[in-house]
N, C-alpha and C positions, 0 to 999 in steps of 0.2 A: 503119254501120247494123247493128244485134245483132239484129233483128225482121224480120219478113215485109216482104221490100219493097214498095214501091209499084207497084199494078198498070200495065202496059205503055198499057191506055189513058186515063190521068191525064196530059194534057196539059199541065197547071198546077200544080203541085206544090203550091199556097197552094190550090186545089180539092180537096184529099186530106185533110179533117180524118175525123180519129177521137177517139172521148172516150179511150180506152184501146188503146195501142200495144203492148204488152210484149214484152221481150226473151227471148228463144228461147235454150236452148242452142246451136242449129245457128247460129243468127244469129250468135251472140257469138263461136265459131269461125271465124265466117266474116269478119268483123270485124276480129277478130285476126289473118287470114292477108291480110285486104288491105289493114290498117294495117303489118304488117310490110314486104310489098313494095315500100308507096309512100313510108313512112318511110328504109327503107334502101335505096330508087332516089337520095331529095333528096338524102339525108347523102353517098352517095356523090357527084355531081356537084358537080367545081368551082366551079360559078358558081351553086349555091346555097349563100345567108347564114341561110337565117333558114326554119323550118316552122313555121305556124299548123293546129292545130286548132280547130277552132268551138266545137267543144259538150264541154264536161267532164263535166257530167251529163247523164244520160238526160231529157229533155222539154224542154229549150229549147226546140226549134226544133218546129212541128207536132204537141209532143206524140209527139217521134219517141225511139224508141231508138237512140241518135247518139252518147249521150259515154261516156268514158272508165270513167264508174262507174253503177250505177242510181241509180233514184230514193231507195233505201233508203242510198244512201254504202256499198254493198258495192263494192268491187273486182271490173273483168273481166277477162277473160283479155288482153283489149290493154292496158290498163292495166298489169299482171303484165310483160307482155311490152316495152312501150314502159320502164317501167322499169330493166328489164334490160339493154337495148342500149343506153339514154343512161346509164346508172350505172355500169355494169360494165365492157359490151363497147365504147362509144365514148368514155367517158370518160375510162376508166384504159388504160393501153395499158403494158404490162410486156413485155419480151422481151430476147433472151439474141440477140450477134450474132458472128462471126467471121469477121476479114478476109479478104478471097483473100489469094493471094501478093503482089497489088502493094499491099495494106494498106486495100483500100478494100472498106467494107462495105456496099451498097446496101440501103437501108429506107425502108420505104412506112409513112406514118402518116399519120393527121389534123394537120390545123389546130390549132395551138396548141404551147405550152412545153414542152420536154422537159428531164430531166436524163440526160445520158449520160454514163457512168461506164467509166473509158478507164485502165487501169491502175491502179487506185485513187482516180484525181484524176476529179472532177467541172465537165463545163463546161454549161451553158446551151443549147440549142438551142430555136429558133423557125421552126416551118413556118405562111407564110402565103401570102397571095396571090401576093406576088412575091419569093417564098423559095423557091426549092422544092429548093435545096442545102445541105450543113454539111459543111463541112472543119475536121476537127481534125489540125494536122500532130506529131507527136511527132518531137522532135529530141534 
């Protein structure tokens, strides 16, 4: 919600109509810092598959300021920001690793396909639910 939230004694949520809700700077800020939290609370746990947001535009629901962009198709700052961590920071996952001494390099990544690249030869990696290892032995 990027707008003045709904007062504490609105019991009924569908009792809280207004003709005009608008989105606040302060709101959008704040939106943004508590889509951030709860987006990269899911992403991180195991045993979530799958996040639903409701509202993509601002006034689906009650006329409220709820989605991702306003009424006008401008971009908010959660938007900006949800952007960023599924494009960039959770999608793409680049990094540089080196062995201990016993040759074995521990890495923590997302779900999904990787290519790791092991003395110039490239092999396939998949972390999934009931992955959560890769042994490449060089002989």
């Amino acid at each position: 919600m990027s707008g003045t939230l709904i007062p504490p004694e609105i019991e009924d949520l569908n009792d809280f109509q207004v003709e005009e809700w608008p989105s606040t700077p302060e709101g959008e800020a704040r939106q943004c810092r508590e889509l951030e939290e709860m987006f990269t609370t899911l992403f991180s746990h195991p045993l979530v598959e799958a996040i639903t947001e409701w509202d993509f535009t601002d006034g689906a629901w009650l006329n409220a300021p709820s989605g991702l962009i306003r009424k006008d198709n401008s971009v908010k700052p959660s938007y900006n920001m949800l952007k960023e961590k599924i494009k960039h920071e959770w999608f793409t996952t680049s990094a540089e690793f080196v062995t201990q001494a016993d040759g074995v390099a521990v890495v923590e990544g997302f779900k999904g396909t990787y290519d790791v690249i092991v003395s110039g030869k490239t092999y396939e990696m998949t972390i999934d639910k009931n992955n959560d290892e890769f042994l490449i032995r060089l002989s």
